[in-house]
C-alpha positions as CSV (number, residue, x, y, z in Angstrom):
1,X,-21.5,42.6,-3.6
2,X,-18.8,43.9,-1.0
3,X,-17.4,47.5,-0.8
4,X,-13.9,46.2,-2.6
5,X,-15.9,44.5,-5.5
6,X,-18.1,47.4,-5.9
7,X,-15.4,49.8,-6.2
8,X,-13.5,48.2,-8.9
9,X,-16.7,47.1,-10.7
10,X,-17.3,51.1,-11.3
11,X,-13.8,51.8,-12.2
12,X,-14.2,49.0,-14.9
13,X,-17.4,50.1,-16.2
14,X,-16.7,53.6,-16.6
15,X,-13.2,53.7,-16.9
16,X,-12.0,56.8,-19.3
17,X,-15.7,59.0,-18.4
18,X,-14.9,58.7,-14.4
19,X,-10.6,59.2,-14.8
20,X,-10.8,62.1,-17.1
21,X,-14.0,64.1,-16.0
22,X,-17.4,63.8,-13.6
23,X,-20.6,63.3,-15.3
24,X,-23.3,66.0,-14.8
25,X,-25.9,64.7,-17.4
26,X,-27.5,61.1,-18.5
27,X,-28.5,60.0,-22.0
28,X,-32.5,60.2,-22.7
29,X,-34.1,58.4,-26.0
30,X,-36.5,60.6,-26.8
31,X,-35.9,61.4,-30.2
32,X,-37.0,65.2,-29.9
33,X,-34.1,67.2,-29.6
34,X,-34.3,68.8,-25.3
35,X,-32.5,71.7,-25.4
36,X,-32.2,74.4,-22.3
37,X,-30.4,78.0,-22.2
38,X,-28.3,80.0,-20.0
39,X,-25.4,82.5,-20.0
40,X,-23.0,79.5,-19.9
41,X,-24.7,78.4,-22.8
42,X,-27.0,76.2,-24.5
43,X,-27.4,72.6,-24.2
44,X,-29.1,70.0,-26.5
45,X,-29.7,66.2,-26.0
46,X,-30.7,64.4,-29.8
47,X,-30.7,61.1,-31.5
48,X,-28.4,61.1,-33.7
49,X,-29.2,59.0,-36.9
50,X,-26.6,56.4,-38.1
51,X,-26.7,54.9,-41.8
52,X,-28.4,52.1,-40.8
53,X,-31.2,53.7,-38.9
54,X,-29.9,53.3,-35.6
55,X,-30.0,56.4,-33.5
56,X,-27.0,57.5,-31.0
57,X,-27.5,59.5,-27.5
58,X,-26.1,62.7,-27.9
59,X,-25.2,65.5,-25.9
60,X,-24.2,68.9,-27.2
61,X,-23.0,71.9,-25.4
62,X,-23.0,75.3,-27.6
63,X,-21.9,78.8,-26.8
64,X,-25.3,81.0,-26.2
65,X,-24.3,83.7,-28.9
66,X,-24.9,82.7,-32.4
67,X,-22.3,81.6,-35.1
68,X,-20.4,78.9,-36.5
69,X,-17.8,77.1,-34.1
70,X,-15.7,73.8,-34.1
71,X,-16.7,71.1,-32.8
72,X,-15.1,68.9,-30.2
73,X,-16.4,65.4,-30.3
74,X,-16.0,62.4,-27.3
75,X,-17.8,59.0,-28.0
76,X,-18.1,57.3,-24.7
77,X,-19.1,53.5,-24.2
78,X,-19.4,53.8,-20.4
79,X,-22.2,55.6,-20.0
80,X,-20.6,59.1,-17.8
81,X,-22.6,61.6,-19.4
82,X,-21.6,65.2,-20.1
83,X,-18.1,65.6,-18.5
84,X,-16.7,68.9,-16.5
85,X,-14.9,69.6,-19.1
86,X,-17.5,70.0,-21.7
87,X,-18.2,74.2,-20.1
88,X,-15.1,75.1,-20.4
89,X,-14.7,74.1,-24.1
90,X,-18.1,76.4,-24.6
91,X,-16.3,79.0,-22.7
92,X,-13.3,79.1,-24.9
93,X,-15.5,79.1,-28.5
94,X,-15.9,75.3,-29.3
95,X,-19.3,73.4,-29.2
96,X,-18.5,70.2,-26.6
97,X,-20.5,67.1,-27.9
98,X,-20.5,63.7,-25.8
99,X,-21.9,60.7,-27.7
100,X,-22.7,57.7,-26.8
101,X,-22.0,54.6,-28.8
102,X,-24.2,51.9,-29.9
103,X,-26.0,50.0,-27.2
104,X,-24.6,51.6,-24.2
105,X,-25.8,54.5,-22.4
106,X,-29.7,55.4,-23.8
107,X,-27.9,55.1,-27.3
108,X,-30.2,52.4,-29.7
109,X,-28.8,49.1,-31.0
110,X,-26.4,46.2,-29.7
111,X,-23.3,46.9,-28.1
112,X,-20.5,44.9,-29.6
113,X,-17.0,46.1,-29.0
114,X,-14.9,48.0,-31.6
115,X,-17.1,47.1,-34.7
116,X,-19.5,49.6,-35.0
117,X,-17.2,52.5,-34.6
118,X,-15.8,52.5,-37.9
119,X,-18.9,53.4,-39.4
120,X,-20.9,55.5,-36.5
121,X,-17.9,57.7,-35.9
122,X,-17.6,58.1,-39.5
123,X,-21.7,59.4,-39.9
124,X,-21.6,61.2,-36.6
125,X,-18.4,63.5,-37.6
126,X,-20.7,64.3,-41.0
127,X,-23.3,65.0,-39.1
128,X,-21.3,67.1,-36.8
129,X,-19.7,69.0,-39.7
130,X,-23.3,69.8,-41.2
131,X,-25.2,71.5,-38.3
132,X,-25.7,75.2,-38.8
133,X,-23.3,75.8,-35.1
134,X,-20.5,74.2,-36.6
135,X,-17.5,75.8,-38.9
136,X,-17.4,72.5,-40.2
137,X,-14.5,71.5,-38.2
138,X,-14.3,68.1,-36.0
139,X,-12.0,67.3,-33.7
140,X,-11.8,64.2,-31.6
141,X,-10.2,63.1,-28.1
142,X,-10.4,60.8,-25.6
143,X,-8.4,57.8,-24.2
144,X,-8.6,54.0,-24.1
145,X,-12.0,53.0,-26.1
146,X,-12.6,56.5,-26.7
147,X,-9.2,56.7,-28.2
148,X,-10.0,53.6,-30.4
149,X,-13.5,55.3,-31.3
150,X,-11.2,57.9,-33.2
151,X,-8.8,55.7,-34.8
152,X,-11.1,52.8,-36.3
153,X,-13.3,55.4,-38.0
154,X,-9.9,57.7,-39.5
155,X,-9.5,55.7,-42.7
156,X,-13.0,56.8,-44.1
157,X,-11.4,60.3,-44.4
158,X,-14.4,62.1,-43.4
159,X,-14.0,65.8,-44.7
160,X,-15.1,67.2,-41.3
161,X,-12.7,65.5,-39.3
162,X,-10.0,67.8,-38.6
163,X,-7.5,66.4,-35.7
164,X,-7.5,63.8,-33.1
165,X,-6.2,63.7,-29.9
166,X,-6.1,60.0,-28.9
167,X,-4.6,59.0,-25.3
168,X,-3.4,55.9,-24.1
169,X,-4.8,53.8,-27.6
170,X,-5.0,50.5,-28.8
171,X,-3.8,50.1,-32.9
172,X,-3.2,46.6,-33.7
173,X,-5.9,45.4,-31.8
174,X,-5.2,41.4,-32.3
175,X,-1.1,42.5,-30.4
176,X,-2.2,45.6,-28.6
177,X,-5.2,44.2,-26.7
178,X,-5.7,40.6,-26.9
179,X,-3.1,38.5,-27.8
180,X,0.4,40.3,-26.8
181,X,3.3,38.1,-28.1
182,X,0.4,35.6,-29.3
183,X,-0.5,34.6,-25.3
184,X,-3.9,36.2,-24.0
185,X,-3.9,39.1,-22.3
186,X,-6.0,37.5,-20.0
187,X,-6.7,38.9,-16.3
188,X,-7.0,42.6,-18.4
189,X,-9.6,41.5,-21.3
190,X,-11.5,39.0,-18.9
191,X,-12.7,42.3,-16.3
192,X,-13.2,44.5,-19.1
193,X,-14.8,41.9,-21.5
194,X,-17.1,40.6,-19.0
195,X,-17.7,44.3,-17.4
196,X,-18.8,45.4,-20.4
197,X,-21.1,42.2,-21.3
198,X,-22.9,43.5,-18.2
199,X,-21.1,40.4,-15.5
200,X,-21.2,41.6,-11.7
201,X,-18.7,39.2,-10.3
202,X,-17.8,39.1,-6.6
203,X,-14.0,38.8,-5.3
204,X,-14.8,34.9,-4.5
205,X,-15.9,34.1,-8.1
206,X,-13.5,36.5,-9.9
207,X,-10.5,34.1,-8.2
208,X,-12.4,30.8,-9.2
209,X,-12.7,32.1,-12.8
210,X,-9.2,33.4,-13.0
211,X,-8.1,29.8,-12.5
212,X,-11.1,28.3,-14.3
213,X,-10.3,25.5,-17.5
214,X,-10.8,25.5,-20.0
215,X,-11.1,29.3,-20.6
216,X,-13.9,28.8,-23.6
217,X,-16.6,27.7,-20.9
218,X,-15.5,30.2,-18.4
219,X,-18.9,33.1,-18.9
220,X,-21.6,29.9,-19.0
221,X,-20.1,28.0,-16.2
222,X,-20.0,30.6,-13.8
223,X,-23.3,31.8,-15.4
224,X,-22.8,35.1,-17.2
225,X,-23.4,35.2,-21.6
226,X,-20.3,36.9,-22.8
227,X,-20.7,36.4,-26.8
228,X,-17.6,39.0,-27.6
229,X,-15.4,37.2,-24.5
230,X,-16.4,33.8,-26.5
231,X,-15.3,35.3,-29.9
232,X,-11.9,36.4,-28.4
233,X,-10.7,33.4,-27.6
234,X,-12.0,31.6,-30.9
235,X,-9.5,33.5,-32.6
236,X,-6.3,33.4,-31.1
237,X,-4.6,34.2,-34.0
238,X,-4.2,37.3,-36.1
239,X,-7.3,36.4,-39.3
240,X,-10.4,38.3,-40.6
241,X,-11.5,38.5,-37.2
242,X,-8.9,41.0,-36.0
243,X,-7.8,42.3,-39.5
244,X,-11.2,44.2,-38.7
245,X,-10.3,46.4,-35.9
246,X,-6.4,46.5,-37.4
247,X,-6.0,50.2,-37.8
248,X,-1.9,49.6,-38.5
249,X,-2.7,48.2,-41.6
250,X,-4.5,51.0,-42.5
251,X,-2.3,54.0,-42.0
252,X,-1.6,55.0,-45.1
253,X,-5.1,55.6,-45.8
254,X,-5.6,57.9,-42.8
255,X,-5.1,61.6,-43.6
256,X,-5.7,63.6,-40.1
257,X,-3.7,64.9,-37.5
258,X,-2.9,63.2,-34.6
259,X,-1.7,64.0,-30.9
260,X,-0.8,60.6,-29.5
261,X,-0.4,60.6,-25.4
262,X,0.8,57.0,-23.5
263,X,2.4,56.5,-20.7
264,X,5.9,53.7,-20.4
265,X,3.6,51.7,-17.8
266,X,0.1,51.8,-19.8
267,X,-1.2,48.7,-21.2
268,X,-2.2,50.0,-24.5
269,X,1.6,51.2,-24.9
270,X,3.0,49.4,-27.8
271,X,-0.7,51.0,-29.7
272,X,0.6,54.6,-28.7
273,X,3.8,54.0,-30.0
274,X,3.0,52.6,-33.5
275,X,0.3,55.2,-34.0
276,X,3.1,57.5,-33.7
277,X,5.7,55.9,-35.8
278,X,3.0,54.2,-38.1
279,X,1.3,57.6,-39.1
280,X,4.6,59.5,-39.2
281,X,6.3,57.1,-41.6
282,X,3.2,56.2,-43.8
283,X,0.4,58.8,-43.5
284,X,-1.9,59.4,-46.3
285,X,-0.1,62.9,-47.1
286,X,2.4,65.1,-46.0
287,X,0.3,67.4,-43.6
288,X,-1.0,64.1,-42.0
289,X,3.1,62.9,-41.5
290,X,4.0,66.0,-40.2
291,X,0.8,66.7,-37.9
292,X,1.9,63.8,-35.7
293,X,2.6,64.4,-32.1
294,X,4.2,61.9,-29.6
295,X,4.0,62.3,-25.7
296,X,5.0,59.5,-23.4
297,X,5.1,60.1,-19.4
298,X,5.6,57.7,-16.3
299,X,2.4,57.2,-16.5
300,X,-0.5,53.7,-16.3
301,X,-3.4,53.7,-18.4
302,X,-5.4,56.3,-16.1
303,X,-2.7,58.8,-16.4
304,X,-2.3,58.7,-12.6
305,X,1.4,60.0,-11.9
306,X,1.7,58.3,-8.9
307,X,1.9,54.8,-9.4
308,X,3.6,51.9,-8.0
309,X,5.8,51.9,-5.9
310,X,8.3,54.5,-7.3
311,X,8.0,58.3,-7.3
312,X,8.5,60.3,-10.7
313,X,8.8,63.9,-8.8
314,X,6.3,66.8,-9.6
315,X,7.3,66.7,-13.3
316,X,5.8,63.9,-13.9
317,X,2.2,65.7,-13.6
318,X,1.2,67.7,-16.5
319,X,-1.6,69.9,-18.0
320,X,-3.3,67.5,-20.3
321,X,-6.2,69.5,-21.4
322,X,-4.0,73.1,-21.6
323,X,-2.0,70.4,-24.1
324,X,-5.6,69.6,-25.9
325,X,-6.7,73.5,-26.1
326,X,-3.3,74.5,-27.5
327,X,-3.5,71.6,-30.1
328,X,-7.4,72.0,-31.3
329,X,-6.8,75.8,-31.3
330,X,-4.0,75.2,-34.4
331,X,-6.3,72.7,-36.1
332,X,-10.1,74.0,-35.4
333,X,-9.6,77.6,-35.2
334,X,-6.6,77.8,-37.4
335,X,-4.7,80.2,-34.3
336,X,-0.7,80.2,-34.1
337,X,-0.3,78.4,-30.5
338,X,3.1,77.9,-31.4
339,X,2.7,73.8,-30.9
340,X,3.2,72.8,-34.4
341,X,6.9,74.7,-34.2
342,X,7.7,72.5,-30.8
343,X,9.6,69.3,-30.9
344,X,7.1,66.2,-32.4
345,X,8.4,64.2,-29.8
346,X,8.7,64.8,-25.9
347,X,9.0,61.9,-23.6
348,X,9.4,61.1,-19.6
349,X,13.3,60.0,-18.7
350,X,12.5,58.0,-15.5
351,X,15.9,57.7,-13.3
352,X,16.6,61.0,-13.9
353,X,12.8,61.9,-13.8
354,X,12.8,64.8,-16.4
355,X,10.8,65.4,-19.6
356,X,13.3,65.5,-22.9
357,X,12.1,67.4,-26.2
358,X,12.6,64.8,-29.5
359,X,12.8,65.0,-32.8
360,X,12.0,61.0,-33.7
361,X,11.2,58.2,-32.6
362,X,12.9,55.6,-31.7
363,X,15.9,57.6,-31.6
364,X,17.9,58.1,-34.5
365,X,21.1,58.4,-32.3
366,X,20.3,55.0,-30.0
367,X,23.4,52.6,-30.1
368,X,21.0,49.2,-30.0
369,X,23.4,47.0,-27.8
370,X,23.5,43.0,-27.3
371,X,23.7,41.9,-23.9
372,X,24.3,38.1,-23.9
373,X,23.1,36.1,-21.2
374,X,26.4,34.1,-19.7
375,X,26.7,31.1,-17.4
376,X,25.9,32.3,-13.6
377,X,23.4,34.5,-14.4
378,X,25.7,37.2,-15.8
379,X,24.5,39.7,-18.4
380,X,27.1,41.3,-20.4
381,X,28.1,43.3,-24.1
382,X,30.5,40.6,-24.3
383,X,29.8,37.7,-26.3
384,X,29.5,34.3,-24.9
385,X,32.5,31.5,-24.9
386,X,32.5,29.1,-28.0
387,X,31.4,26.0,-25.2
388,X,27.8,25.4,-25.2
389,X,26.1,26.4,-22.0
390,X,22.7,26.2,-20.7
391,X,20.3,26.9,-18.1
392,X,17.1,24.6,-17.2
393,X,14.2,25.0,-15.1
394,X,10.9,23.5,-14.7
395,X,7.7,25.5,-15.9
396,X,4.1,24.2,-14.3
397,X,1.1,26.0,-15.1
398,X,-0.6,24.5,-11.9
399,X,2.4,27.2,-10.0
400,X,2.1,30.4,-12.2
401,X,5.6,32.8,-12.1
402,X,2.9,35.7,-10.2
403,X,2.4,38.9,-12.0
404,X,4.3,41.6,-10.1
405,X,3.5,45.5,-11.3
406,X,3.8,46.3,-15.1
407,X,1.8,47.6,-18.2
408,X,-1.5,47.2,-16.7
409,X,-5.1,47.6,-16.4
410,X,-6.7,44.6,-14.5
411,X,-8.6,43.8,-11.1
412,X,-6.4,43.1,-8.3
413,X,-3.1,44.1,-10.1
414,X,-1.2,47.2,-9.6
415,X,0.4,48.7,-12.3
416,X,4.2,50.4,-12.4
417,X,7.0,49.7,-11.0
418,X,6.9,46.9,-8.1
419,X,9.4,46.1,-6.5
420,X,10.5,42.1,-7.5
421,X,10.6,41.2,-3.7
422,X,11.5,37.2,-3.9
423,X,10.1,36.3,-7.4
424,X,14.2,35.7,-8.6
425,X,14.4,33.2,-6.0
426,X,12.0,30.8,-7.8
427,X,13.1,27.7,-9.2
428,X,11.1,28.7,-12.7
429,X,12.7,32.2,-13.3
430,X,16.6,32.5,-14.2
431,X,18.4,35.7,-13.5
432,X,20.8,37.4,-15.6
433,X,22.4,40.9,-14.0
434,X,25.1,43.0,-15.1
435,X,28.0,44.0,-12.2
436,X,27.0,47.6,-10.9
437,X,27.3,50.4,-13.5
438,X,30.0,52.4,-13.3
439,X,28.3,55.1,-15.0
440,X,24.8,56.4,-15.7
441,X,23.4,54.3,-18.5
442,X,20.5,55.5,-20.4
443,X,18.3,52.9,-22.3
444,X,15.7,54.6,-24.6
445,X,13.6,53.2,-27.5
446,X,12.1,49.4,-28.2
447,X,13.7,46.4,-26.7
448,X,13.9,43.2,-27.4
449,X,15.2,39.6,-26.7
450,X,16.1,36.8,-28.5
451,X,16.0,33.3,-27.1
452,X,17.6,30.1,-28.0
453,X,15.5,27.5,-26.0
454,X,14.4,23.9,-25.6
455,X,11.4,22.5,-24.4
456,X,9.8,19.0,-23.6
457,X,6.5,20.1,-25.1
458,X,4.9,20.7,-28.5
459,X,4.1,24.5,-27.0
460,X,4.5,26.6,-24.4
461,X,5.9,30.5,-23.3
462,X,8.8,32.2,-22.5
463,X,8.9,35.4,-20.9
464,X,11.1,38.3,-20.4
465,X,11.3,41.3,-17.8
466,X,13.7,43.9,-18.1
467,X,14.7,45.1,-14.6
468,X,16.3,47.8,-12.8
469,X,18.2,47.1,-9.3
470,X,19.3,49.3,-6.9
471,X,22.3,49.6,-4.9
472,X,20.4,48.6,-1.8
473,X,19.2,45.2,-3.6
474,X,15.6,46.4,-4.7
475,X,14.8,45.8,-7.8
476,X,11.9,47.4,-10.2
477,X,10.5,46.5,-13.3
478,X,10.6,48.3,-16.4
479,X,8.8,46.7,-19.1
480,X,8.2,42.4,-19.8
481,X,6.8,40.5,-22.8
482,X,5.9,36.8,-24.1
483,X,6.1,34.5,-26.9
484,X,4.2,31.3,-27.1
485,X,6.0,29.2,-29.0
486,X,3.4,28.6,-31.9
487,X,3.8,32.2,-32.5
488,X,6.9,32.4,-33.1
489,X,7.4,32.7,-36.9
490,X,3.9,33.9,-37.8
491,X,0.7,35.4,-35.6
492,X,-1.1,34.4,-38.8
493,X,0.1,31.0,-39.1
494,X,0.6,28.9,-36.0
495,X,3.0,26.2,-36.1
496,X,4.0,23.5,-33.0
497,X,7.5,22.8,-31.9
498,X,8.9,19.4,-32.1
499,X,10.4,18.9,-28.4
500,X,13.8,18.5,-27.7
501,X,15.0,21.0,-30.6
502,X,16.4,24.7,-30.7
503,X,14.1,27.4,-31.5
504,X,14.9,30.9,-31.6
505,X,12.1,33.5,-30.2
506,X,11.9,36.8,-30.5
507,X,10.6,38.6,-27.4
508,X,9.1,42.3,-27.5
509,X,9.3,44.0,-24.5
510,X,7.8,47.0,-26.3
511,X,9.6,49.9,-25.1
512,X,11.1,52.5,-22.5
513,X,13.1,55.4,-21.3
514,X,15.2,55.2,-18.2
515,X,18.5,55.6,-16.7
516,X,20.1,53.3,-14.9
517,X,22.1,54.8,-12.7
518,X,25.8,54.7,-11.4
519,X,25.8,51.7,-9.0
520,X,22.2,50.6,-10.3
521,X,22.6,46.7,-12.2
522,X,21.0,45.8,-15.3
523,X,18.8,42.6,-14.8
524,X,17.1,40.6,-17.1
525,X,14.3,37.7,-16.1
526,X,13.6,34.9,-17.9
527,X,10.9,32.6,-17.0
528,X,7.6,31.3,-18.8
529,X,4.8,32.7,-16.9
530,X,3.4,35.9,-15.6
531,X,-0.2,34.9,-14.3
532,X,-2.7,36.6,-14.1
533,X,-1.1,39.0,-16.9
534,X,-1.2,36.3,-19.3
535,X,-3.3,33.4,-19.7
536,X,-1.3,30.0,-18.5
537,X,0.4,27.6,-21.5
538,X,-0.9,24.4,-20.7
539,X,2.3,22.6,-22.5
540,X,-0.6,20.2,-24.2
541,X,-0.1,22.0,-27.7
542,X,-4.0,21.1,-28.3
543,X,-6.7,23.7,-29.6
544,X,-6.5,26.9,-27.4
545,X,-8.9,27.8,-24.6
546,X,-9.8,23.7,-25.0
547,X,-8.0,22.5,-22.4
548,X,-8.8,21.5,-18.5
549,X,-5.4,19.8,-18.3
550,X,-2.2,21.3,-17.1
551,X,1.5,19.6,-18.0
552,X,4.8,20.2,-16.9
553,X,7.3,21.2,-19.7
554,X,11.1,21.1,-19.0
555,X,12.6,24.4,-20.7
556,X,16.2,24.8,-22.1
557,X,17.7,28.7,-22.7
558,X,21.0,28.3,-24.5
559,X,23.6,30.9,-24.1
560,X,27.1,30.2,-26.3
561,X,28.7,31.6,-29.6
562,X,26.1,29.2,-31.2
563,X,23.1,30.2,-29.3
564,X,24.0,34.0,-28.1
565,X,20.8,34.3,-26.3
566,X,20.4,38.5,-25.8
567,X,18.7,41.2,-25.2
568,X,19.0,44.1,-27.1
569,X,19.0,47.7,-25.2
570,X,18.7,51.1,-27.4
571,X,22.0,52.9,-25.2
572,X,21.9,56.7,-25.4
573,X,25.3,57.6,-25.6
């Protein structure tokens, strides 16, 4: 395995554990409880006992003096260990505990992804709660699948779980993760998916896969056994499979506290957001509605502030776990830290690069504003002529539009803002740009765009990328999005398009908060690929992930008082 390989490979594996702290202890199955003492504290490695027998590696970290504290809990699939962090929770009176979950680590059992946390992290917070160190009090943080370890178990209402802090999470697992806008979220769940079914794959094979068809043979033909990779793509659409992990249909049956941290350029964005709004709107009780924090920087999934090809200024970089301490104080030790009293809502403006105290989200005061694509590529509030007009291009899955920065987490991609370089210039993507602003123009809150559109074939995608251009001509992007076209009334309930006729699509670009400023342009892209981000539309309209051939599919975006293709834009006045 080269160097490159190698490096990424580890970053996969133990994503969250090696971003957020260093490991200074491995798992051990010995069922015996090892325990060792020092000033710092005292530290404890048991198997912890699950409902169905199944024991879980865990760590504990307790102050040396005697008494009751809370407990702050991580579960961890990646195998890190005890992080930094953990001593300085004992310093400041909580007992640290670092868990890890079925089949990974020295934890008992088979690892299957998501399914097992509903009812482990539901046993392990009881069994927490019970132990003579603890006040009975369990809180929860983490980010990505240790984020997800908190949500899926939150509905059983365990009495000792307290508050969460969940950072950069999925929610709707089928929309957040797998299948955004109903296309696979393909270069991102094929590292992690096969990373985590144990795959070592070299820079040579990782490009033959990525262009491998069909996608359903991919593990066996390149000799790797991927059984939760295969299960993905045998459900493509939103059923019983997904309805599982779905923790948005759930909300109103979760009763805890929750301080929700994303960032505009994370991948598990649109999860962050609806946690948020979901919990807010339709918690289980008041104190759960009004214990909802929301805080969004210019940030990728690794919280990195310094991403892309943009800088955000030094404000972008903040305290994360002064934010944790001051939160799990007011919840686990029942102290006035004075963060229940702050805004619920504080969120990065990028443009202006400065952090803006909320009271809501989206914003109640947003002006959502229709910009209609025009002939000539012109983007504008005014509404298009009464004469039908239309743009064409070309879309071949065998020539991919190529992913350029965005919402991401996946080998070989960078995430942020990018700038576009020449990828308006292809034939397959049609530009639509307003003149240069004559004033700053903020846009913050969820964004969307509608398409009327043709095609020659019974399915394919359309995509959409929401751009900001500078005077000097560079452009960056803000935040994209896909349909495919059997998704477009239902995620439930695929349906074909009969080729030649109008459709209308619905587009979400999830959301953002930037200003564009005076002499910037607004530009919209519309295309039908953004490869490797998304898996390619073959244009056959046969099963999905069956298919080794590839067909061109002439596309048709309408733009008249008929067909007012748009995109909407939340405007701050």
């Amino acid at each position: 395995m080269n160097r490159t390989k190698r490096v990424w490979t580890v970053l996969a594996c133990v994503a969250f554990s090696s971003v957020w702290a260093q490991s200074n202890s491995q798992g051990n199955s010995q069922s015996a409880p090892q325990s060792a003492s020092s000033e710092q504290g005292i530290t404890e490695r048991v198997m912890v006992p699950m409902r169905d027998g199944i024991r879980l590696s865990t760590d504990i970290l307790r102050p040396a003096q005697p008494g009751n504290y809370p407990v702050i809990l991580m579960r961890d699939p990646y195998g890190g260990g005890v992080p930094a962090e953990a001593k300085d929770w004992v310093a400041h009176g909580y007992v640290f505990v670092s868990q890890q979950v079925r089949g990974r680590g020295k934890s008992e059992g088979a690892f299957y992804p998501y399914i097992n946390e509903i009812t482990d992290g539901y046993d392990t917070q009881q069994w927490l709660g019970s132990q003579p160190w603890s006040n009975g009090k369990v809180g929860m943080k983490g980010g990505s699948y240790l984020a997800s370890a908190q949500w899926l178990s939150a509905h059983l209402r365990a009495p000792a779980l307290v508050a969460i802090a969940p950072t950069v999470t999925p929610f709707n697992y089928h929309q957040d993760v797998m299948y955004t806008g109903g296309a696979l979220s393909f270069a991102s769940r094929m590292a992690w998916g096969f990373s985590m079914g144990g795959a070592n794959i070299d820079d040579a094979t990782w490009d033959k896969m990525l262009m491998h068809l069909p996608l359903k043979t991919m593990d066996k033909t390149f000799g790797f056994s991927v059984p939760h990779w295969r299960d993905w793509l045998a459900h493509p659409s939103y059923d019983a499979y997904w309805k599982m992990f779905d923790v948005e249909s759930r909300v109103s049956q979760i009763d805890v506290p929750s301080l929700n941290i994303g960032g505009w350029y994370d991948t598990f964005l649109h999860g962050t957001l609806t946690s948020y709004q979901g919990m807010r709107d339709h918690g289980y009780s008041e104190k759960a509605r009004r214990g909802q924090k929301l805080v969004i920087g210019p940030w990728e999934h690794f919280r990195r502030s310094e991403i892309g090809e943009l800088q955000f200024g030094p404000d972008a970089r903040i305290d994360f776990e002064a934010l944790h301490r001051r939160w799990f104080d007011h919840w686990l030790k029942g102290q006035d830290t004075g963060f229940m009293q702050e805004a619920p809502v504080r969120i990065f403006v990028m443009g202006t690069n400065r952090w803006r105290d909320e009271q809501e989200w989206p914003l109640a005061r947003a002006q959502n504003t229709k910009y209609y694509l025009h002939n000539g590529g012109q983007l504008s509030p005014s509404k298009p002529a009464a004469v039908s007009k239309s743009d064409t291009y070309i879309y071949d899955p065998a020539n991919p539009v190529p992913t350029r920065g965005g919402s991401l987490m996946a080998r070989g991609l960078t995430a942020g803002p990018l700038e576009q370089g020449n990828l308006g210039e292809r034939d397959d993507v049609l530009v639509f740009s307003t003149p240069k602003l004559s004033k700053d123009t903020e846009v913050t809150g969820p964004i969307t765009v509608t398409l009327y559109a043709t095609s020659s074939a019974p399915d394919t995608d359309f995509t959409a990328k929401l751009i900001d251009v500078h005077p000097d001509g560079k452009a960056y992007n803000l935040v994209d999005g896909i349909i495919r076209a059997r998704y477009r009334e239902s995620f439930e309930n695929p349906s074909l398009i009969e080729p030649g006729k109008v459709y209308a699509y619905s587009i979400d670009l999830w959301a953002t908060s930037n200003v564009f400023k005076k002499g910037h342009r607004i530009r919209l892209d519309i295309s039908s690929s953004n490869f490797p981000r998304f898996d390619r539309n073959p244009n056959t309209g046969h099963a999905f992930g069956e298919d080794a051939e590839l067909r061109k599919a002439t596309q048709t975006i309408h733009h008249s008082q008929l067909y007012p293709s748009h995109i909407t834009l939340p405007l701050i006045p």
